[in-house]
N, C-alpha and C positions, 0 to 999 in steps of 0.2 A: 370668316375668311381672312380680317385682317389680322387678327390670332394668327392663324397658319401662315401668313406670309412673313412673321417675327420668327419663324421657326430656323433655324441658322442649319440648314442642311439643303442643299440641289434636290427641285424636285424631279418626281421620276422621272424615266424616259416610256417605262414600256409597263404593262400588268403585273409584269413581275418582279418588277424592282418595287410596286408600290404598297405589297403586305409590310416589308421591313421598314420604308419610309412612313407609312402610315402608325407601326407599333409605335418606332421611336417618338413621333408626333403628339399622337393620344398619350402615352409616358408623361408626358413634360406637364400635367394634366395633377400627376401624382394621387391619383386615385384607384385603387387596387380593383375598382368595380367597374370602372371603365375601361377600355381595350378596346381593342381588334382582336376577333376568334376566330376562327377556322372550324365551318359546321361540320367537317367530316371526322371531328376529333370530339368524343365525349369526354374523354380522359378520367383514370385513378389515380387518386393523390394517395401513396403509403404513406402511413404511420409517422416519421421520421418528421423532427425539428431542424433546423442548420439553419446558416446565413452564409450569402454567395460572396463569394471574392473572385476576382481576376482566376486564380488557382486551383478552384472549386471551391463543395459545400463544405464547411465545418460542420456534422453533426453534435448539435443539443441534446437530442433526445430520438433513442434506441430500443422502442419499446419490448420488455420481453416477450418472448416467443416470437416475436418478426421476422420476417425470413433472414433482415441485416442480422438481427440478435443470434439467432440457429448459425450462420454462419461466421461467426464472431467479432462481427462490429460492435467497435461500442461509440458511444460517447467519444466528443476529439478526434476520430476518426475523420481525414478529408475523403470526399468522395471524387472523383472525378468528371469532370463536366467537358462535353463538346461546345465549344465558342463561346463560355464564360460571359466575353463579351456583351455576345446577341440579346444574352437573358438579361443583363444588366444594362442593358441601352433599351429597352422594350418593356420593361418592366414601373407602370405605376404605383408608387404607393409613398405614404409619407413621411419624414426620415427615419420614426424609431420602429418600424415594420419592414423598411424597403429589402435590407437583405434579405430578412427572412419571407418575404414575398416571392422574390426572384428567387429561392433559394425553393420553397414549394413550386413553380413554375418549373423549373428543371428537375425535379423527380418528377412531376408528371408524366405516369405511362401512356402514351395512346394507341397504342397497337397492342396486337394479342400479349406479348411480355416483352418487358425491358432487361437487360442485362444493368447492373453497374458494378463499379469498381473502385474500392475504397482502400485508403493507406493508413497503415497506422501513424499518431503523433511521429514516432522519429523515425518514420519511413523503412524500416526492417521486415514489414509485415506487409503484403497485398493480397487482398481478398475479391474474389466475385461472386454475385450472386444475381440469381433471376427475379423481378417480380411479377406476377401475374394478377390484370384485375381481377379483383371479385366483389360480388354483391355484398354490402357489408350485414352485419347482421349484429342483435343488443350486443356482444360481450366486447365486439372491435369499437363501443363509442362512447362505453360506459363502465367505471368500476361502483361496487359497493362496500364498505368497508364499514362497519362497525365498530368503532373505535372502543368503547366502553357503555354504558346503559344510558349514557346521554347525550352522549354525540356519534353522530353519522356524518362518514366522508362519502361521496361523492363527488368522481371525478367523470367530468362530460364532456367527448370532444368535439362535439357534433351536434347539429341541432336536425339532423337525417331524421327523416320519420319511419324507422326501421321497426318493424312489429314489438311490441312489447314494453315501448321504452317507455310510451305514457302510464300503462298499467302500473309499470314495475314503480315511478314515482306517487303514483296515489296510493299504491300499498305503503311503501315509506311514509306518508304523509298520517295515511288511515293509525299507522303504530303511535303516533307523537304524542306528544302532553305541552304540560306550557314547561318544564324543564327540559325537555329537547334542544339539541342544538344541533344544526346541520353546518359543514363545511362546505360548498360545492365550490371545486373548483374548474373555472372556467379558463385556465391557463391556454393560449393556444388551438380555443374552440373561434374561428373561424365564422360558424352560423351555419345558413341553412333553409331550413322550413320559416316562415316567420310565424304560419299559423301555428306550427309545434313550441315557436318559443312564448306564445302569445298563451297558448292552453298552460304549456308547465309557470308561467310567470303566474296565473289565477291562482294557482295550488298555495301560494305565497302574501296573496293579499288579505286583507284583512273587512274591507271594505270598498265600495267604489270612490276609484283614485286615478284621479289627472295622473297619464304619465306619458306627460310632456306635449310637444305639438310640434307639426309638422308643417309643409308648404311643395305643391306637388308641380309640375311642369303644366302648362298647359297643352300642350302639342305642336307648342308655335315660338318654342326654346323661350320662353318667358314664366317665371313661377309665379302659379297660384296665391292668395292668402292664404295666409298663414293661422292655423286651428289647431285648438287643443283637443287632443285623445284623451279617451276617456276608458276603463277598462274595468269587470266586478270581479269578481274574488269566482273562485268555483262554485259550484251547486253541492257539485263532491264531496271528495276529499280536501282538506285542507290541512297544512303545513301549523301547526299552535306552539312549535316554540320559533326559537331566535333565529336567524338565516346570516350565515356568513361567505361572502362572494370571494373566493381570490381571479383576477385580473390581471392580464400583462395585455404587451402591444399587439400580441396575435389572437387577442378576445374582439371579434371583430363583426360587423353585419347583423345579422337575427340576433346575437347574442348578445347585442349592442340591446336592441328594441328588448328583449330581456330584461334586462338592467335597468335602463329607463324605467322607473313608475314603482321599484323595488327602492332604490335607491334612494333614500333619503328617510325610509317610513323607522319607525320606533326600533323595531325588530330585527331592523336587518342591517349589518356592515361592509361595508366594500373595501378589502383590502389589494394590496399590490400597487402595479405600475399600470399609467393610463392607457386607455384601448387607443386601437387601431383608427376609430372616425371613418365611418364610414358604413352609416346604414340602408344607404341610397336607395332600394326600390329596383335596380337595376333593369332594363329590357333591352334587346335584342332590336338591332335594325341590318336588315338585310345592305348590305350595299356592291355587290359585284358575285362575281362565280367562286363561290364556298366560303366568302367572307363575311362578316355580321360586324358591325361597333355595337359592342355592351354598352348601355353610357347608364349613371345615373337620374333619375327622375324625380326624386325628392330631398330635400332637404329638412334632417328632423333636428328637435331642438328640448332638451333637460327643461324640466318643470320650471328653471329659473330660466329662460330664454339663451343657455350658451349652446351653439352647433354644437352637434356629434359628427357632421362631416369638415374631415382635416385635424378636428382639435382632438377627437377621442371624447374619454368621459371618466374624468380625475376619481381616485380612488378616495375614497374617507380618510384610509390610512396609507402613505404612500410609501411603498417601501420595494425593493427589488425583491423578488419570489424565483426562485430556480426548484 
């Protein structure tokens, strides 16, 4: 409470001035897993990369056959946003993800379809198109690419537990030798299942390996000790050559707890720009009519004791990846 009372804004008057006072609030927070949500909204997040400004989104990344791509967005393309503003005042997260948080927040569809409307760089070109949710399924979260006889790319945007996706990795694994090399890149995966990142992270181990430790809430806003995880290799299939990560700032959540316990061992390299921070455990608390606070409930921490919430989790190799 005495938190909230540093908050430099009037508080409400009435129920419904206080979803927006309350976004802004939890924001200041700068944690992309904490919020205020609204349960009457499941929401689909498209395909699409950008970062929000005053003037809309810039789209990064236009993936082909998207319904943007079919109707001829590309890349640089601004999209158009209703109160810019609101997304940018209500939006947590920590500075080198913040746009592109808020910029995923405003594609969010929550109704049966969205419309948007996008301009090209020098503005001579306006496009609309519809998006409609749908169920995703293996080929929207996963590419496979066979580079040449010993390296395999793999790009994964999700940690969704959509039928197939675990199979499909321990057949990849089941082919391998110790001259294998896998790419996977994690650019802009987000997270997801933890138990899904938990199972594909074994396919990778070598043996039973600390990765990292953690420290939980108790129920009474005070955190638990702090214990180290522990985690074996599969029964399975197993991954026998080299493992290379790429990472940037939207590598974020389950894909974080991924990484942890990979990261450091013989075989594996972590290149790019540092994640997101923010592996938190997240839960739901109900607090008025159709409103919940997301908040998170734990704080985990890299085999050598630095946070993953706020700080991210430093590449091997640091370098910008596009």
């Amino acid at each position: 409470m005495q938190w909230a009372k540093q908050f430099d804004e009037p508080a409400p008057k009435d129920w419904n001035e206080f979803k927006y006072w309350a976004q802004k609030l939890i924001a200041q927070l700068q944690d992309a897993h904490t919020s205020i949500i609204e349960n009457r909204f499941s929401g689909f997040v498209p395909p699409y990369r950008g970062r929000l400004y005053e003037t809309g989104i810039i789209l990064d990344r236009v993936p082909f056959n998207s319904d943007a791509d079919q109707a001829g967005v590309a890349p640089g393309w601004m999209v158009r946003v209703e109160d810019s503003l609101r997304w940018l005042t209500t939006t947590g997260a920590i500075p080198q993800q913040y746009r592109q948080i808020a910029a995923r927040k405003a594609l969010t569809v929550n109704h049966d379809y969205q419309r948007f409307t996008a301009f090209s760089p020098d503005g001579s070109q306006q496009i609309s198109w519809d998006e409609n949710p749908q169920q995703l399924i293996l080929r929207d979260i996963v590419d496979v690419n066979q580079m040449d006889d010993c390296i395999t790319y793999i790009g994964l945007r999700s940690f969704s537990p959509v039928p197939g996706l675990l199979s499909l990795f321990k057949d990849v694994c089941a082919s391998s030798s110790k001259y294998s090399h896998m790419l996977l890149d994690l650019r802009g995966n987000v997270g997801g299942s933890i138990v899904l990142a938990r199972e594909l992270q074994s396919l990778f181990l070598r043996e039973k390996t600390q990765i990292g430790s953690a420290s939980f809430t108790d129920g009474c806003g005070h955190l638990g000790p702090v214990f180290a995880r522990y985690t074996c290799p599969s029964s399975n299939a197993r991954w026998l050559g080299t493992l290379e990560i790429l990472i940037d700032s939207m590598t974020y959540s389950a894909t974080e707890d991924f990484i942890l316990g990979l990261k450091g061992l013989s075989h594996v390299s972590v290149r790019g720009e540092r994640t997101g921070g923010g592996s938190g455990r997240p839960r739901s608390v109900p607090i008025g009519p159709d409103l919940s606070l997301r908040i998170s409930t734990a704080i985990t921490f890299e085999k050598g004791g630095s946070p993953v919430e706020h700080f991210g989790i430093e590449p091997d190799v640091a370098e910008p990846l596009r």
